[in-house]
N, C-alpha and C positions, 0 to 999 in steps of 0.2 A: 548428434551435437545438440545441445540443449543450450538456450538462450534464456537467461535469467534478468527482469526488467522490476525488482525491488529495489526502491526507493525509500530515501527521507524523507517525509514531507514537513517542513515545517509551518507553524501557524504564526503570523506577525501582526504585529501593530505600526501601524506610520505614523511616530509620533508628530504633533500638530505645537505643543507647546509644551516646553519641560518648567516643572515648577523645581524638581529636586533632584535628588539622584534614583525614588521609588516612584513619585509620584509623577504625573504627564497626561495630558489629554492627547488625544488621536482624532485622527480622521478617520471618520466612521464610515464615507463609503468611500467607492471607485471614481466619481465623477469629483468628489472634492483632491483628491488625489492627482486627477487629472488635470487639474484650476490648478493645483498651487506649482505642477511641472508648467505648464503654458503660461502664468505669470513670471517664472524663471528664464524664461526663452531669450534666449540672449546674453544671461547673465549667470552669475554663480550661485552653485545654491548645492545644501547641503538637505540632506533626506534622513532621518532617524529610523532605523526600524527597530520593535523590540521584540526579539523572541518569546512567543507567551506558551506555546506545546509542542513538543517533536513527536511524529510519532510514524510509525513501519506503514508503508504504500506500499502500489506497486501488488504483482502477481504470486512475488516470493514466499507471502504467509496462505497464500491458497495453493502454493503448487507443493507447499511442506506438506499441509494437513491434507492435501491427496494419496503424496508420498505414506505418510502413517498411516492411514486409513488402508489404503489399496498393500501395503508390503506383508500384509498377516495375511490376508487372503489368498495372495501367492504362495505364500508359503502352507497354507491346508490345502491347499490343490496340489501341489506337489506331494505333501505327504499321504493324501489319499486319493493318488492318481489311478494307481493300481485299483479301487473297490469303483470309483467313477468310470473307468474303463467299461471294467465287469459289469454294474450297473445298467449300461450303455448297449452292451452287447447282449446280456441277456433281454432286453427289453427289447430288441429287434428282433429275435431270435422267432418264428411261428413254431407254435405245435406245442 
């Protein structure tokens, strides 16, 4: 059984103040992020986030380029199992 743990990861922005429909400042770290949730405390409050890059996580794109890398190999070794054998045997062989 193989377990596959490839992901989306998306990159956001929390916007901080919208001027338009492109344009908007953010909050640039995590602690300001944290302040404008804890000034909410109690009350209602709306959070903006804007997607700025998706892009592939996760172990999926390493366990593909394993796959491709390792499936040719298997398959020369299969087809010159017979001379690796020989090879093998003749090299132990004394005399």
């Amino acid at each position: 059984m193989v377990g596959l743990d490839g992901f989306i990861d998306e990159i956001i922005h929390v916007v901080d103040q919208r001027f338009d429909f492109e344009r908007y400042s953010r909050l640039a770290t995590m602690a300001e992020y944290a302040e404008r949730i804890a000034r909410s405390a109690g009350k209602s409050c709306n959070i903006e986030w804007v997607v700025k890059n998706v892009k592939l996580g996760g172990n999926g794109p390493i366990m593909a380029a394993s796959v491709i890398v390792t499936v040719p190999l298997v398959i020369l070794v299969l087809i010159f199992q017979r001379r690796i054998v020989a090879g093998l045997t003749a090299g132990a062989v004394k005399g």
